[in-house]
N, C-alpha and C positions, 0 to 999 in steps of 0.2 A: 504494500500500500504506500501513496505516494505521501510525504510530509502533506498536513492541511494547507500550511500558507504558500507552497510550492508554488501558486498564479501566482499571489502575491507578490513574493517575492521577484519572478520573473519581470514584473510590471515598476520594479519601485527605480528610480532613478537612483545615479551613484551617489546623491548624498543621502538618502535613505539607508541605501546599500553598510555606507561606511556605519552611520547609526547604530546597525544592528550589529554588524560586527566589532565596534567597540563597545553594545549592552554586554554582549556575549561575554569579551575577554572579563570587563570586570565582573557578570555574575559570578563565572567561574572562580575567580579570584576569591572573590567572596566568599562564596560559598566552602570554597574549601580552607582559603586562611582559621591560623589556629586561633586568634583570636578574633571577636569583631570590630569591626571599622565600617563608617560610610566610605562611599564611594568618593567624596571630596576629602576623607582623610588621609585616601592612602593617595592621591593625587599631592597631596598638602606634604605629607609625609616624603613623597619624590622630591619634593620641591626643596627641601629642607637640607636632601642630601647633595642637590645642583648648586645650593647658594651657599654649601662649605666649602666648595672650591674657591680658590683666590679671585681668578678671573672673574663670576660670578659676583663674589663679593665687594670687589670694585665697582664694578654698574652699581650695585644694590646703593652702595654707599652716594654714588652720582647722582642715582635714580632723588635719593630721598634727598640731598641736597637741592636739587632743583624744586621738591616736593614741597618742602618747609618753606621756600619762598612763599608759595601762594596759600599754604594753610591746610590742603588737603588730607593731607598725612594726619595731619593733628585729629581733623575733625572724626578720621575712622580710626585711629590708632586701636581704641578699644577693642573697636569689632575685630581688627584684624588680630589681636591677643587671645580675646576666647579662643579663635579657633586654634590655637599654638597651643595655649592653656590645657584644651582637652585633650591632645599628644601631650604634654605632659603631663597631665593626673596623669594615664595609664605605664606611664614610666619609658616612652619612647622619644620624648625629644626631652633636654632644657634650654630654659629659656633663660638670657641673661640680659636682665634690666639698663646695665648699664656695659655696655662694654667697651666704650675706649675707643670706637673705629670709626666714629661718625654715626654709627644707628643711633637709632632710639632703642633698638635690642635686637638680639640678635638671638640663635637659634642654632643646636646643636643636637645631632645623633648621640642618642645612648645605646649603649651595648644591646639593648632589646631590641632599640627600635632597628639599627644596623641587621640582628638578627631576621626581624620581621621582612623590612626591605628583601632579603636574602628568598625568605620563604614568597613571596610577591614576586620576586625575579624568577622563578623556579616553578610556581605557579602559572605564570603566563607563558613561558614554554611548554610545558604540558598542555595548555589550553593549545597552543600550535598544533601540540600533534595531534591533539583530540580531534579537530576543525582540517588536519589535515591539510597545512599550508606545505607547500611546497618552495624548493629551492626557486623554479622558476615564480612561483606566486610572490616570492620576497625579492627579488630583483625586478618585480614588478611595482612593487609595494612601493620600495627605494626610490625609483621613479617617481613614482607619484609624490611621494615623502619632500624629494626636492624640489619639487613644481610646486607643492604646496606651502614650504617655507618660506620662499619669495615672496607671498604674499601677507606671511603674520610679520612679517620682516621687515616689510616696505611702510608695515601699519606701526609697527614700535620705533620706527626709525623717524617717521613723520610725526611722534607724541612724546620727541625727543626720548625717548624709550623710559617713558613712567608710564606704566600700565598696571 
């Protein structure tokens, strides 16, 4: 018997397309990670471990000086803390209030959350092979992947890259 939404799916345009295949990877993630997370935490939780590199961190610190000029930063600081806050109650990131590099704070992998990361990296491979991507389907991907960057590129590049 065929899948139900097999029409469907044949019908849906490529930004549908991608949609469903990124619900996919993170149910799977979800699903099987050992502990729970939303979906914008383990994206949060990525992001945590991209802005402990130097490079990284330099924008971050440029980003937020041009930030404070105009007040933005101040007026969401808060909001953007909870969500930091709840990585670390569960003991995956901390946070440090003051740290000497130009932030307003900044934000560090704990042994756990390093851990977690690991288990998420490992997890969405396995969702590859479960989905059955292929070598050629990832050099197709690639493709796409750089035709698609040029355009959040050109976007962070024109908002002097505060986003």
């Amino acid at each position: 018997m065929a899948h139900p939404h097999k029409n469907a799916v044949a019908k849906m345009d490529a930004s549908s397309l991608v949609g469903v295949i990124e619900e996919s990877k993170m149910t799977y993630v979800r699903e099987n990670l050992s502990i729970f997370l939303h979906e914008r935490q383990i994206k949060l939780l990525k992001q945590v471990k991209k802005h402990e590199k130097p490079h990284h961190k330099r924008i971050r610190i440029k980003q937020f000086e041009k930030a404070k000029k105009d007040g933005l930063f101040n007026m969401h600081l808060d909001l953007y803390l909870k969500k930091y806050q709840k990585l670390e109650k569960i003991g995956l990131i901390e946070i440090d209030l003051s740290p000497g590099n130009g932030l307003e704070y900044d934000c560090s992998l704990t042994e756990k959350g390093l851990g977690i990361l690991d288990e998420i990296s490992a997890l969405e491979k396995d969702w590859e092979n479960v989905v059955g991507i292929t070598d050629e389907d990832r050099e197709v991907l690639k493709n796409l992947a750089l035709n698609s960057f040029e355009i959040s590129y050109r976007h962070k590049k024109k908002q002097g890259f505060i986003f």
